[in-house]
PyMOL Python script that loads the backbone (N, CA, C, O; Angstrom):
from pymol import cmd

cmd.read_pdbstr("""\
ATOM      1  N   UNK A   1       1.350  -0.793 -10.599  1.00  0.00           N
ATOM      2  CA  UNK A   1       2.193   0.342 -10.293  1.00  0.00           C
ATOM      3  C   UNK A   1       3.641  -0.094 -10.470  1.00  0.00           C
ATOM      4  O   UNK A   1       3.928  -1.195  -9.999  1.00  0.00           O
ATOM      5  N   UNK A   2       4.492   0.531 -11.014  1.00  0.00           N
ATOM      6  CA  UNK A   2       5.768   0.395 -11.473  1.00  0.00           C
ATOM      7  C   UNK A   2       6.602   1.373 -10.522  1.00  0.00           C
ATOM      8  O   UNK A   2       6.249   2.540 -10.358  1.00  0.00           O
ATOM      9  N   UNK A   3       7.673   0.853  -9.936  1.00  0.00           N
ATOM     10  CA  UNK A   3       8.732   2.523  -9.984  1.00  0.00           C
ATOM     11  C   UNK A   3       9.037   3.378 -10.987  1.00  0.00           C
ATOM     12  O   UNK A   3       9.033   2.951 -12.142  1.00  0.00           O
ATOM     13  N   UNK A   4       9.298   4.500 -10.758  1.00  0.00           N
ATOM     14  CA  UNK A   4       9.604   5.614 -11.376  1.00  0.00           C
ATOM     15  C   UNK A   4      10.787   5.287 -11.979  1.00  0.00           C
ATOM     16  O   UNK A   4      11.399   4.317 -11.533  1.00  0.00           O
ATOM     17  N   UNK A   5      11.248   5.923 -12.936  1.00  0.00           N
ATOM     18  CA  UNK A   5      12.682   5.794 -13.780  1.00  0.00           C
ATOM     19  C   UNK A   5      13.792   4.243 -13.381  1.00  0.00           C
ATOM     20  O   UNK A   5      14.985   4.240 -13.074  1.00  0.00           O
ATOM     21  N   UNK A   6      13.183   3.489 -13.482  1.00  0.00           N
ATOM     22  CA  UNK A   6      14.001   2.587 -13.052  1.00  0.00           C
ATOM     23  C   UNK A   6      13.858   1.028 -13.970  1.00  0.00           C
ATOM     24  O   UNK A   6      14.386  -0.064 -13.757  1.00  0.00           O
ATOM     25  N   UNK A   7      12.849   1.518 -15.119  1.00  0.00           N
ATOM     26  CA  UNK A   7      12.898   0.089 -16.367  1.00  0.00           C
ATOM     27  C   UNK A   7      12.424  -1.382 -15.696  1.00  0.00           C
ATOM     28  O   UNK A   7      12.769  -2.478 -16.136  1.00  0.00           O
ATOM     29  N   UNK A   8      11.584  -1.164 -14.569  1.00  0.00           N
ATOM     30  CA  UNK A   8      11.253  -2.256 -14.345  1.00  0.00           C
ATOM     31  C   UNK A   8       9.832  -2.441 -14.819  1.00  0.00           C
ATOM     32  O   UNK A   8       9.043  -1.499 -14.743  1.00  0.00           O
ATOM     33  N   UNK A   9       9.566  -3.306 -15.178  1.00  0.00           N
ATOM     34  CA  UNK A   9       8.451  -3.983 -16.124  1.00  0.00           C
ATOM     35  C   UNK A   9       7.878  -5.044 -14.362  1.00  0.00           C
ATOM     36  O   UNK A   9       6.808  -5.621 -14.556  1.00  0.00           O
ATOM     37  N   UNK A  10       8.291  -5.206 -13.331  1.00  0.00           N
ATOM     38  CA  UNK A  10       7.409  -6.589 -12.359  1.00  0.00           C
ATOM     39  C   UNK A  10       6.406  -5.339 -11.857  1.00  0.00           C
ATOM     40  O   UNK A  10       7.067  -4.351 -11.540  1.00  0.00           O
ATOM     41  N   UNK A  11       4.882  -5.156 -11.708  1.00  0.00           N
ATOM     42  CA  UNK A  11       4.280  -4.666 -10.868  1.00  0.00           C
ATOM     43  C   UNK A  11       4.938  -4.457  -9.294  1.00  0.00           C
ATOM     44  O   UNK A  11       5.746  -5.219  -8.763  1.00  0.00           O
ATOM     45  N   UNK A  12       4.421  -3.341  -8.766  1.00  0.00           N
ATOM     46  CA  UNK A  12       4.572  -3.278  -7.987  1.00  0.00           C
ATOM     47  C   UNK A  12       3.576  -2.817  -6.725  1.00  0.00           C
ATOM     48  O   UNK A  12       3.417  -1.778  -7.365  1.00  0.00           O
ATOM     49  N   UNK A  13       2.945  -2.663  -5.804  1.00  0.00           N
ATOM     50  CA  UNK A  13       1.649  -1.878  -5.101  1.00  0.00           C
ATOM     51  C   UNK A  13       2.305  -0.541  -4.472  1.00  0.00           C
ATOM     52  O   UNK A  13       3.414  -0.272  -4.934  1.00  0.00           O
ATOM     53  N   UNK A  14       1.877   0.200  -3.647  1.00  0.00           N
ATOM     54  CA  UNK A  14       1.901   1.654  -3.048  1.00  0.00           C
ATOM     55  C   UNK A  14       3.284   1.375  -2.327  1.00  0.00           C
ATOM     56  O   UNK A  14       4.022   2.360  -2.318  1.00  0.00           O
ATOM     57  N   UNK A  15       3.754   0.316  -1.762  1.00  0.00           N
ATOM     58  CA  UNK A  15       4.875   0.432  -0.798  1.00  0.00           C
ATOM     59  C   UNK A  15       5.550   0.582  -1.462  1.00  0.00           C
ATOM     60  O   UNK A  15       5.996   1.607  -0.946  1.00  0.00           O
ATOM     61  N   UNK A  16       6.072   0.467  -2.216  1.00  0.00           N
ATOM     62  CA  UNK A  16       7.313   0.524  -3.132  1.00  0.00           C
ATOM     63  C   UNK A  16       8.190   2.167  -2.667  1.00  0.00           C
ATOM     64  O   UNK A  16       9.366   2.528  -2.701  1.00  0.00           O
ATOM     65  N   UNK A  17       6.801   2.873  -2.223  1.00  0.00           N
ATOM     66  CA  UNK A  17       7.648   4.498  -2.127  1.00  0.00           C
ATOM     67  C   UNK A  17       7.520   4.725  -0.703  1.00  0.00           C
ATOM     68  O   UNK A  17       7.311   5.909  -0.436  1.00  0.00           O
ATOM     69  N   UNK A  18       7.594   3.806   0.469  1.00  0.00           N
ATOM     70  CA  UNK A  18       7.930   3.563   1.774  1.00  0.00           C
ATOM     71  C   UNK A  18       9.535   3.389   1.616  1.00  0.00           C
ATOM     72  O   UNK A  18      10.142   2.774   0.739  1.00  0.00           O
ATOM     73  N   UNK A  19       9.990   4.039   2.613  1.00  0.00           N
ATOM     74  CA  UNK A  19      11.058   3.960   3.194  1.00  0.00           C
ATOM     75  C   UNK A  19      11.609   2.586   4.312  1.00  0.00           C
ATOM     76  O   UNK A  19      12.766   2.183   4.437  1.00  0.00           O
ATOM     77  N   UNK A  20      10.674   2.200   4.847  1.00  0.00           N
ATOM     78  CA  UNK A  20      10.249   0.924   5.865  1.00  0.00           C
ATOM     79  C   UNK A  20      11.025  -0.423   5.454  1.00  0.00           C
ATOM     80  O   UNK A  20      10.377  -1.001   4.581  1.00  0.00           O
ATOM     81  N   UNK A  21      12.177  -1.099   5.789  1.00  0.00           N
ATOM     82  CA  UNK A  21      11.828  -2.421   5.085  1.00  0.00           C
ATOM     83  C   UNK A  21      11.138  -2.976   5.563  1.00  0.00           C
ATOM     84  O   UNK A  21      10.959  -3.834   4.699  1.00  0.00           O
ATOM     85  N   UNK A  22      10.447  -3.259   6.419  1.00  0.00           N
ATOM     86  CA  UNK A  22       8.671  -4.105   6.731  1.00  0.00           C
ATOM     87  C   UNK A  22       8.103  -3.655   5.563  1.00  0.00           C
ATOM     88  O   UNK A  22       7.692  -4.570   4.848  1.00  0.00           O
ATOM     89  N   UNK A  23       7.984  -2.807   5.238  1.00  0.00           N
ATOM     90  CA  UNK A  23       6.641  -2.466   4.206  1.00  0.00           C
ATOM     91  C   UNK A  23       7.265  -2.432   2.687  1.00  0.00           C
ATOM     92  O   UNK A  23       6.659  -2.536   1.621  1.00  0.00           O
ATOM     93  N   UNK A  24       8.900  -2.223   2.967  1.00  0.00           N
ATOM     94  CA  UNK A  24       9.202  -2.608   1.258  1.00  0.00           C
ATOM     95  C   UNK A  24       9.264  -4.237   0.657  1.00  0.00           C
ATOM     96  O   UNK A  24       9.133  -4.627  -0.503  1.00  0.00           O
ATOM     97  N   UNK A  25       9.579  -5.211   2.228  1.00  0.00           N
ATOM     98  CA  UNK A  25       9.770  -6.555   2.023  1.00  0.00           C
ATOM     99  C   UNK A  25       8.050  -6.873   0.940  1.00  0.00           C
ATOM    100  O   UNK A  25       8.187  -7.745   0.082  1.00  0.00           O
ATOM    101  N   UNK A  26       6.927  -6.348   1.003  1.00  0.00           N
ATOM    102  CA  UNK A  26       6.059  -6.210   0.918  1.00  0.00           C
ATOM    103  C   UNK A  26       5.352  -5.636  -0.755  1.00  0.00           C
ATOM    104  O   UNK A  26       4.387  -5.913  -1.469  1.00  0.00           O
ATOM    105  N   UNK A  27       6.195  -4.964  -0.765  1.00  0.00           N
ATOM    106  CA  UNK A  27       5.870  -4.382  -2.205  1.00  0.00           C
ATOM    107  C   UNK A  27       5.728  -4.807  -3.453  1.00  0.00           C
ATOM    108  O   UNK A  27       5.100  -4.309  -4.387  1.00  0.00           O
ATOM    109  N   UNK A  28       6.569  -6.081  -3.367  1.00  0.00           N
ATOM    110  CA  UNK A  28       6.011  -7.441  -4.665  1.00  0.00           C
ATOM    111  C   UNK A  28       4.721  -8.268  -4.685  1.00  0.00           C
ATOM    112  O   UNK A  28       4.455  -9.075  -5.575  1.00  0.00           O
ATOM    113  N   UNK A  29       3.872  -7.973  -3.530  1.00  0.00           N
ATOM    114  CA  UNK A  29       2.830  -9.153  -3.133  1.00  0.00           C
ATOM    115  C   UNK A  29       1.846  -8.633  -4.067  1.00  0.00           C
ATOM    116  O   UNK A  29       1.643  -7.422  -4.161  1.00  0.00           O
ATOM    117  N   UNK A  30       1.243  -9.475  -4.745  1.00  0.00           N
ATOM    118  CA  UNK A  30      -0.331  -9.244  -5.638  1.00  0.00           C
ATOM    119  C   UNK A  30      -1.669  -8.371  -4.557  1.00  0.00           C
ATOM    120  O   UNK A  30      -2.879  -8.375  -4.782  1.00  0.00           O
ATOM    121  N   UNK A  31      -1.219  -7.949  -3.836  1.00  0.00           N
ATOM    122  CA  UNK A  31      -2.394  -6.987  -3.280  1.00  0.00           C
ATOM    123  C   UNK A  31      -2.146  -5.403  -3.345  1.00  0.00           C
ATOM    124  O   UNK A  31      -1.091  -4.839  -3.637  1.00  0.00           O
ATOM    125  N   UNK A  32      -3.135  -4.937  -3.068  1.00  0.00           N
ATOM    126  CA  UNK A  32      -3.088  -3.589  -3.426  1.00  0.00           C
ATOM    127  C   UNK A  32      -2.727  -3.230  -2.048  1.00  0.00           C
ATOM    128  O   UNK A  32      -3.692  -2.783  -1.427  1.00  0.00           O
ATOM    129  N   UNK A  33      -1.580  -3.292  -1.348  1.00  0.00           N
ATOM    130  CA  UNK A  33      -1.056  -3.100  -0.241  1.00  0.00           C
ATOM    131  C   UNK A  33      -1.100  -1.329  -0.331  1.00  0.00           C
ATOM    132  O   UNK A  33      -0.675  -0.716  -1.310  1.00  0.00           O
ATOM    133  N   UNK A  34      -1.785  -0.577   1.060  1.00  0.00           N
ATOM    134  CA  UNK A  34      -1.433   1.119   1.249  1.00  0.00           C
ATOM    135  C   UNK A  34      -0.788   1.649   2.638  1.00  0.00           C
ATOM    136  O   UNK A  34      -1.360   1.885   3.702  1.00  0.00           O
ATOM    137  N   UNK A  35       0.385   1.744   2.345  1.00  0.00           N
ATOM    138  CA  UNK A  35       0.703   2.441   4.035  1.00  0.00           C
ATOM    139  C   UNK A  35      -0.580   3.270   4.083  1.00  0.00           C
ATOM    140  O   UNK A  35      -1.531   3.464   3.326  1.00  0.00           O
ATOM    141  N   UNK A  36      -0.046   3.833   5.774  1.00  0.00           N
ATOM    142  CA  UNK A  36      -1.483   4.541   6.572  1.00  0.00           C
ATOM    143  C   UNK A  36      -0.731   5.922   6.234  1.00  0.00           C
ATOM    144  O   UNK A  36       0.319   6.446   6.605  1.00  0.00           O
ATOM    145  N   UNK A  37      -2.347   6.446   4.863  1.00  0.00           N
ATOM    146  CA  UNK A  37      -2.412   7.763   4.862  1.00  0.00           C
ATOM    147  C   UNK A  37      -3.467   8.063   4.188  1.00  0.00           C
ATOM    148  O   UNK A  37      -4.143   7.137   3.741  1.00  0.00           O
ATOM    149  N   UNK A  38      -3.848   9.390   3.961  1.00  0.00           N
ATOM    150  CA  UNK A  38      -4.912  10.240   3.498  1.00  0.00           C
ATOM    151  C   UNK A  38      -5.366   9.161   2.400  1.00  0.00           C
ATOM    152  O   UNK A  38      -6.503   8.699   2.495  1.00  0.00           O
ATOM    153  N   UNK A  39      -4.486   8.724   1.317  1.00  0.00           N
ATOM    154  CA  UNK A  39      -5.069   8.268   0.301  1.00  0.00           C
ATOM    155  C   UNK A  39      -5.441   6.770   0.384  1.00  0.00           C
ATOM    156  O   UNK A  39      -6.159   6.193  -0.432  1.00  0.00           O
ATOM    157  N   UNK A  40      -4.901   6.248   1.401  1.00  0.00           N
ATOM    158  CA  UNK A  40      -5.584   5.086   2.145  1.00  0.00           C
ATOM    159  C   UNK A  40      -6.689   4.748   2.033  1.00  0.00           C
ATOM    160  O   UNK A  40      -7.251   3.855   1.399  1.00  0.00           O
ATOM    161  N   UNK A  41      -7.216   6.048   3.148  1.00  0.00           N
ATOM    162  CA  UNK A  41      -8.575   5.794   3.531  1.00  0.00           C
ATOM    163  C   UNK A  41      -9.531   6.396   2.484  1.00  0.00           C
ATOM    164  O   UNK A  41     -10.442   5.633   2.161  1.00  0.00           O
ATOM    165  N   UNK A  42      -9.517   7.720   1.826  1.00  0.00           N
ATOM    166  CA  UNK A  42      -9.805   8.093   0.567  1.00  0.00           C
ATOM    167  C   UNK A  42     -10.301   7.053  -0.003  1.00  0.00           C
ATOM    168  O   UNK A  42     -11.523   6.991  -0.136  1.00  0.00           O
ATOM    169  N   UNK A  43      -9.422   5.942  -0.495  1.00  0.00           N
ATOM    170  CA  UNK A  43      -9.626   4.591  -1.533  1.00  0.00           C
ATOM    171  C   UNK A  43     -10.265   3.918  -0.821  1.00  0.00           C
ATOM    172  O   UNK A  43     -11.008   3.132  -1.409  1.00  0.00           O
ATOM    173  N   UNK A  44     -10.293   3.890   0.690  1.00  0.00           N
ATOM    174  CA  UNK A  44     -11.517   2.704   1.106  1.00  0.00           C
ATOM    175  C   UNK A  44     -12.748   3.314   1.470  1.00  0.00           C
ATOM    176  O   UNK A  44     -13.756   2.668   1.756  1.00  0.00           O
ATOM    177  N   UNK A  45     -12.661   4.739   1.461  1.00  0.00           N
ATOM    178  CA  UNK A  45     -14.217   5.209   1.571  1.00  0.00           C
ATOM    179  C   UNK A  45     -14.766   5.304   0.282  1.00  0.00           C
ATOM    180  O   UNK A  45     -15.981   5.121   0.202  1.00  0.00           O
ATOM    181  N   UNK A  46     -13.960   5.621  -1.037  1.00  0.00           N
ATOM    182  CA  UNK A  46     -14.511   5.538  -2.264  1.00  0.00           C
ATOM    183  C   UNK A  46     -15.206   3.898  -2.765  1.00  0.00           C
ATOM    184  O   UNK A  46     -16.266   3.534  -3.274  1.00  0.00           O
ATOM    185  N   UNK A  47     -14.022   3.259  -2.322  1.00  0.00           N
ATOM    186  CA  UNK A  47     -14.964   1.436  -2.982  1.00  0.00           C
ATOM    187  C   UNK A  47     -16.068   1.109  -1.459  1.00  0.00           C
ATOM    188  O   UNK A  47     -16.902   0.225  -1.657  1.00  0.00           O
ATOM    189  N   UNK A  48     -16.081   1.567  -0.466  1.00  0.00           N
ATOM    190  CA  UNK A  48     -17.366   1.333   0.356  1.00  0.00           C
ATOM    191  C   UNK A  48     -16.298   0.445   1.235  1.00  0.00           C
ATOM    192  O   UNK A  48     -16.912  -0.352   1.943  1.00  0.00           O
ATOM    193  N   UNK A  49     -15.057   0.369   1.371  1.00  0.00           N
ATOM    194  CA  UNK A  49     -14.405  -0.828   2.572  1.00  0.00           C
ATOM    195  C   UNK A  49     -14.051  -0.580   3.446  1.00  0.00           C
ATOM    196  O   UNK A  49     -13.494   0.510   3.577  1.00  0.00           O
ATOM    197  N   UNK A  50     -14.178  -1.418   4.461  1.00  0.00           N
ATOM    198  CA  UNK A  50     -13.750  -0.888   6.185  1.00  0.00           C
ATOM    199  C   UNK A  50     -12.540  -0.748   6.143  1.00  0.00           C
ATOM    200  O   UNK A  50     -11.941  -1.229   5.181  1.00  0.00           O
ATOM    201  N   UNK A  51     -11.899  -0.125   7.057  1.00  0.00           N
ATOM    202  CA  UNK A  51     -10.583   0.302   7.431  1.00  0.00           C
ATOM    203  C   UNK A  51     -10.640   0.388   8.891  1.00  0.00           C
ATOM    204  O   UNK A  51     -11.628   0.797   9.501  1.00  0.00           O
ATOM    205  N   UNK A  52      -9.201  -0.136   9.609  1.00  0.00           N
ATOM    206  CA  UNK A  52      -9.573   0.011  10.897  1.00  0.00           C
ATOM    207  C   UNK A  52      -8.796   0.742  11.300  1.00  0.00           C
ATOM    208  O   UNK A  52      -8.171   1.352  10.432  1.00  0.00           O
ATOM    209  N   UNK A  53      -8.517   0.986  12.486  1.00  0.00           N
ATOM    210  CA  UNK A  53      -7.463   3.021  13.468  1.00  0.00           C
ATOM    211  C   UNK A  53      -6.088   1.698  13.245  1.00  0.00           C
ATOM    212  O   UNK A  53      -5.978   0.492  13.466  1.00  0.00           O
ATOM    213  N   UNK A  54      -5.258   2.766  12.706  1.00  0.00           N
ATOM    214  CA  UNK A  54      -3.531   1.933  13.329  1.00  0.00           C
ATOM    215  C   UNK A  54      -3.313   1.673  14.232  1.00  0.00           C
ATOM    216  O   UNK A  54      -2.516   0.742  14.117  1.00  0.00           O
ATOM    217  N   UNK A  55      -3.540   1.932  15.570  1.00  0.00           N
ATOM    218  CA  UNK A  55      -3.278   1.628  16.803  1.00  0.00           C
ATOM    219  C   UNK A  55      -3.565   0.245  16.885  1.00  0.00           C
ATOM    220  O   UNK A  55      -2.773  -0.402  17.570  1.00  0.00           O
ATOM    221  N   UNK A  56      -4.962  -0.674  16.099  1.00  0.00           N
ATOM    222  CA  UNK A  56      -4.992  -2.227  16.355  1.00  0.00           C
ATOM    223  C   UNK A  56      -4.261  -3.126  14.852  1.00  0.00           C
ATOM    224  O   UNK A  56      -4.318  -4.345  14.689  1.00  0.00           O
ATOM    225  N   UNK A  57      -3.665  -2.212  13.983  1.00  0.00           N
ATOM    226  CA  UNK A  57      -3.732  -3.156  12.835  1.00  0.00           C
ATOM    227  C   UNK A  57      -1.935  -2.353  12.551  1.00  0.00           C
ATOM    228  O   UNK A  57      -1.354  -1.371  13.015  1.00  0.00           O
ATOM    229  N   UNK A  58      -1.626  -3.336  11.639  1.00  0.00           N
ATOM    230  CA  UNK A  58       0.085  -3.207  11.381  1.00  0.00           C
ATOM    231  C   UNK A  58       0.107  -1.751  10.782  1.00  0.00           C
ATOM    232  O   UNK A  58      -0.860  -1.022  11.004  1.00  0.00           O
ATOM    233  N   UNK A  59       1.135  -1.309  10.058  1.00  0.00           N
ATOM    234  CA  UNK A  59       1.119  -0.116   9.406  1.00  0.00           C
ATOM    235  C   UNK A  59       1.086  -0.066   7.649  1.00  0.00           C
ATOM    236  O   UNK A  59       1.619   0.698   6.844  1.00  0.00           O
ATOM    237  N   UNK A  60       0.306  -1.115   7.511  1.00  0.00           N
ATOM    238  CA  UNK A  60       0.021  -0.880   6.042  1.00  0.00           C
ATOM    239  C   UNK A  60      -1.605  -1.948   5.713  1.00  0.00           C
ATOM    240  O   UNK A  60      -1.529  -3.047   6.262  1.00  0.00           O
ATOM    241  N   UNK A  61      -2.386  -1.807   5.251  1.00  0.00           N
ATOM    242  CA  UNK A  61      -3.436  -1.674   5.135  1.00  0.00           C
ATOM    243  C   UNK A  61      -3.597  -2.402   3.330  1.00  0.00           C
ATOM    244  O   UNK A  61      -2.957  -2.066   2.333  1.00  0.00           O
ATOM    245  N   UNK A  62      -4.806  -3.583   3.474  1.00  0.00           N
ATOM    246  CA  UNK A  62      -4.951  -3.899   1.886  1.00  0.00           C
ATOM    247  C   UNK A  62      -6.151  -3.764   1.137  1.00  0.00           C
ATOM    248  O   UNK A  62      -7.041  -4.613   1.173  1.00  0.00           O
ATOM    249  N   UNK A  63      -6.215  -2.478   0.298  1.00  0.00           N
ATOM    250  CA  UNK A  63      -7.286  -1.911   0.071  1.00  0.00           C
ATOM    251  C   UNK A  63      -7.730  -2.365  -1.633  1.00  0.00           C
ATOM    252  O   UNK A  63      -7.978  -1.533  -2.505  1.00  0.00           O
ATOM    253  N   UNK A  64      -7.748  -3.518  -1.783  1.00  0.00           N
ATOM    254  CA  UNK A  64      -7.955  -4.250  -3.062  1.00  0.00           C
ATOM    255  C   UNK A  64      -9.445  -4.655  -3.255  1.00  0.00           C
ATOM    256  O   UNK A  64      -9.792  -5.269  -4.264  1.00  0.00           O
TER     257      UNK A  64
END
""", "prot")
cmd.dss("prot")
cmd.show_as("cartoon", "prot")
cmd.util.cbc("prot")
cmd.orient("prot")
């Protein structure tokens, strides 16, 4: 995943379009890093992977 209009060629994962710096410091790492939302969990019920409630786990989730 790349940003939008911005000519960068380094990958990037889902945080990139968080507002958060916790979760933008984050957005270069080789995992398929997903803040907590609909399409989150979507992607971990589609590949068969657990996901756990936000209340015990940080606010971004690695659904690789």
């Amino acid at each position: 995943m790349f940003p939008p209009g911005q000519g960068i060629s380094r990958p990037y994962n889902h945080l990139i379009f968080e507002k958060s710096p916790y979760l933008l410091q984050h957005a270069e790492n080789p995992v398929g890093w997903y803040p907590w939302n609909t399409e989150a969990f979507r992607q971990a019920r589609e590949e068969d992977k657990p996901s756990s409630s936000p209340s015990v786990m940080p606010p971004a989730i690695g659904a690789m």
